[in-house]
C-alpha positions as CSV (number, residue, x, y, z in Angstrom):
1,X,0.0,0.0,0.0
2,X,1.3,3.4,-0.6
3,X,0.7,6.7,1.3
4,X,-0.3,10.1,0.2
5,X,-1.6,13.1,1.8
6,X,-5.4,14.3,1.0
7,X,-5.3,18.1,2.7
8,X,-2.4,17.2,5.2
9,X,-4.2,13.7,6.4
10,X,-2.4,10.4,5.5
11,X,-4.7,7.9,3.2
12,X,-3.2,4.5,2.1
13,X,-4.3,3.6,-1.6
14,X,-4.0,0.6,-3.9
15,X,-1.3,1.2,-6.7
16,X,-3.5,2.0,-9.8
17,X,-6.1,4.3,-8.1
18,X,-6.2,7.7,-9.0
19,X,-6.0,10.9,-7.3
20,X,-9.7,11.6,-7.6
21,X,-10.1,7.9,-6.0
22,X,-7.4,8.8,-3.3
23,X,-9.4,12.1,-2.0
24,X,-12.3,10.1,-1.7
25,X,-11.0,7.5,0.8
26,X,-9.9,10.5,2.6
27,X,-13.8,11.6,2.8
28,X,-13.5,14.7,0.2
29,X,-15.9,15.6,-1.7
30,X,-14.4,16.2,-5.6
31,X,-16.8,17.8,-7.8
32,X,-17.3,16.0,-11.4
33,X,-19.7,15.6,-14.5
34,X,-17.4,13.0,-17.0
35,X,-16.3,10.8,-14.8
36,X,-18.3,8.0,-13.8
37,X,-16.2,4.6,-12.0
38,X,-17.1,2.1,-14.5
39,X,-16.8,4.3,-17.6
40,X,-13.2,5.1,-19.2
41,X,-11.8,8.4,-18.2
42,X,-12.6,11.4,-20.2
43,X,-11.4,14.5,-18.1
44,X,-13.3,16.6,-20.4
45,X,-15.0,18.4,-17.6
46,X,-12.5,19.8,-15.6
47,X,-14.5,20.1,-12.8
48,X,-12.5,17.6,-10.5
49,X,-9.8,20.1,-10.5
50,X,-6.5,19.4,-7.3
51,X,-3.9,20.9,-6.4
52,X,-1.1,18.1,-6.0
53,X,2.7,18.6,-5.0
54,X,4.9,17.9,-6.6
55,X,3.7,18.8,-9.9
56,X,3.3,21.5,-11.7
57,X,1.7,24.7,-10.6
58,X,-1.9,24.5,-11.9
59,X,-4.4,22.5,-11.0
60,X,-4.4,19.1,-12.6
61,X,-7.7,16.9,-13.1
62,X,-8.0,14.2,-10.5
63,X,-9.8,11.3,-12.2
64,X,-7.2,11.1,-14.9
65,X,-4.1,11.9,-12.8
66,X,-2.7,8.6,-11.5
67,X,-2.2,9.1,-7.5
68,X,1.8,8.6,-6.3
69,X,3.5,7.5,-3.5
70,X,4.4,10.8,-1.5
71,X,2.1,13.0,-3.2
72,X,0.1,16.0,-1.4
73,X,-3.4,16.6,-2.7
74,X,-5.2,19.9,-2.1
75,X,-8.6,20.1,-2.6
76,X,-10.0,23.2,-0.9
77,X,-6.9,25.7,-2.0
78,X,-7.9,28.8,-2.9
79,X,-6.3,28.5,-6.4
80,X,-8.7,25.5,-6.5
81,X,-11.1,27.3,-5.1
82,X,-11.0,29.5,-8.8
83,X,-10.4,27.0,-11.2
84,X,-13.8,25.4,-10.3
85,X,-15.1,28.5,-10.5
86,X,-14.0,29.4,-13.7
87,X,-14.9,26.0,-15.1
88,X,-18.2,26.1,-13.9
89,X,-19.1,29.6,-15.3
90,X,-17.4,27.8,-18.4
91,X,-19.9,24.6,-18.1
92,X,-23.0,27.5,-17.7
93,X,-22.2,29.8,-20.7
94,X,-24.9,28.3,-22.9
95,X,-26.9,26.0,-20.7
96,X,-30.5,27.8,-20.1
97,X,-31.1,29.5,-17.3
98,X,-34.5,28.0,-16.3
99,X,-34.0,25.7,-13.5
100,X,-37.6,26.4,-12.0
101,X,-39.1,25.0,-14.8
102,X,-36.8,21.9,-16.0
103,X,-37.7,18.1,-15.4
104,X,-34.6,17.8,-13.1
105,X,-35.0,20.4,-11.1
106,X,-34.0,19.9,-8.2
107,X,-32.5,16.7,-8.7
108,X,-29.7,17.8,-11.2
109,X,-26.2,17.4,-10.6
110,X,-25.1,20.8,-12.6
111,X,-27.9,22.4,-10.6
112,X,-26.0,21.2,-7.6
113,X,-22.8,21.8,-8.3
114,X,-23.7,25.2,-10.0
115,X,-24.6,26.6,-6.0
116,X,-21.7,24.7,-4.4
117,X,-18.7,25.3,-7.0
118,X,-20.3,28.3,-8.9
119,X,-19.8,31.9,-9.1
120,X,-22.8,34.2,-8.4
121,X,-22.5,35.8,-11.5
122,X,-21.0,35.5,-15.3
123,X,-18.4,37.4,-17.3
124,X,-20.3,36.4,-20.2
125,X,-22.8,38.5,-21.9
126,X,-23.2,36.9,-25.5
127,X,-26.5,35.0,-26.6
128,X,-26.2,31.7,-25.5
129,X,-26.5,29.0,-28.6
130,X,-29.5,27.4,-30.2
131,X,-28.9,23.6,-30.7
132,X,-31.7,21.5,-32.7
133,X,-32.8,19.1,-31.1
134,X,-31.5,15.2,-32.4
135,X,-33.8,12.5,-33.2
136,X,-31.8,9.2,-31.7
137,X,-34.8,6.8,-32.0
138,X,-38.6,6.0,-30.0
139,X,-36.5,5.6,-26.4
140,X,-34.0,8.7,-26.1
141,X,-35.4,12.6,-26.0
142,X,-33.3,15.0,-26.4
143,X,-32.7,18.6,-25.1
144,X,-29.3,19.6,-26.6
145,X,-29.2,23.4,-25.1
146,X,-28.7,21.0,-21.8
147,X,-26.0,19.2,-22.9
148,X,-22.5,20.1,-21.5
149,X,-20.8,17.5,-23.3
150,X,-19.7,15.2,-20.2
151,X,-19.9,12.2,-23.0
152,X,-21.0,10.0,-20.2
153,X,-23.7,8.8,-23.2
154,X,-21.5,8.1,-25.5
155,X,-18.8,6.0,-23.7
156,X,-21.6,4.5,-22.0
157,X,-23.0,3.1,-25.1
158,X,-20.1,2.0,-26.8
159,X,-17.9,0.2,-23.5
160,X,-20.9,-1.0,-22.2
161,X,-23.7,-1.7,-24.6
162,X,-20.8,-1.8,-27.3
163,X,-23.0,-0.2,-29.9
164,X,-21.3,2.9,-31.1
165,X,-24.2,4.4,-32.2
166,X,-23.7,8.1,-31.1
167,X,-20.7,10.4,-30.7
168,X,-19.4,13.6,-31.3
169,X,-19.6,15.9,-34.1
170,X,-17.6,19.0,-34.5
171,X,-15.1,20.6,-32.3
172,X,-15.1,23.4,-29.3
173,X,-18.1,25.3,-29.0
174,X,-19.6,23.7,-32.1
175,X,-19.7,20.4,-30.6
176,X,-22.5,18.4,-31.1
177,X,-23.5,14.4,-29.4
178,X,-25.3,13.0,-32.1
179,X,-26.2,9.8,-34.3
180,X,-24.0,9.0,-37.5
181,X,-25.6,9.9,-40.2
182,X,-29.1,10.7,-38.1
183,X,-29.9,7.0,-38.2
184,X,-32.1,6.3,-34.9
185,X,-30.0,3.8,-31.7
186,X,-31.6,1.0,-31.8
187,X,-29.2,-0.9,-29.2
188,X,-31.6,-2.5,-26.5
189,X,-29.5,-0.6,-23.6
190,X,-30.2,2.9,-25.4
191,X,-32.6,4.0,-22.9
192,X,-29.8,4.0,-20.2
193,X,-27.6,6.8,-21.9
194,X,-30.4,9.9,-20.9
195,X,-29.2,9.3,-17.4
């Protein structure tokens, strides 16, 4: 077993486990939208965000940085603290505003996270983008102007159901999760990817 420290308290962890894991057996709390434990690791989201020394001196995303013998995580820094922040406010910038009136009100993670990592205001003053929404077949509904691109769906549905029926189109702000060439899913698991 090796040792690292999670916000100066010692935590033994398996070899292979990452940072993100290591915090957690300390009893922190990481914040995180992509990364899901039985899923291959995406680190699109960037909300996981540490501090770890040694290392270099940004924060570094914890579910894809493997955790190290000696290593100090920080996860309540206030350089941290800003990153999450800043991601966040990032993650919001064209996500509708109209929590009161959403199905998952009240039970939504970004929701959640929005109040506990978020800023109370934006920097940003542009429109926020109109996405059509995607046709994926009778099981899946769509509402793509509340997608933040986690691509939880799509690695779901191609390591688990291994049907890689949907993916992504496009790159940056343009990015799309779609169907190639707009055929419908039809993989009997498909209803599992609007979770």
């Amino acid at each position: 077993m090796a040792i690292a420290k999670v916000n100066g308290v010692e935590v033994e962890f398996e070899p292979g486990m990452t940072v993100l894991q290591v915090a957690e057996l300390a009893g922190e709390e990481i914040p995180r939208f992509c990364y899901h434990e039985r899923l291959s690791i995406a680190g699109n989201c960037r909300m996981c965000l540490v501090e770890v020394k040694p290392g270099p001196p940004k924060p570094q995303a914890s579910c894809a940085l493997p955790a190290a013998e000696g290593q100090e995580i920080f996860t309540k820094t206030p350089m941290v603290k800003k990153a999450r922040e800043g991601v966040m406010e990032f993650l919001l910038i064209n996500h509708p505003l109209d929590c009161p009136i959403c199905d998952q009100g009240g039970e939504c993670d970004l929701q959640d996270q929005a109040v506990g990592y978020g800023r109370d205001d934006s920097r940003y003053e542009e429109n926020k983008r109109a996405v059509e929404e995607k046709s994926m077949g009778p099981l899946i509904k769509t509402v793509m102007t509340r997608c933040i691109q986690c691509t939880r769906c799509v690695r779901f549905i191609t390591e688990v159901a291994g049907s890689p029926e949907i993916g992504l189109i496009s790159r940056g702000e343009d990015v799309e999760i779609t169907t190639y060439l707009g055929a419908a899913v039809t993989s009997e698991l498909s209803a599992n990817v609007i979770d």
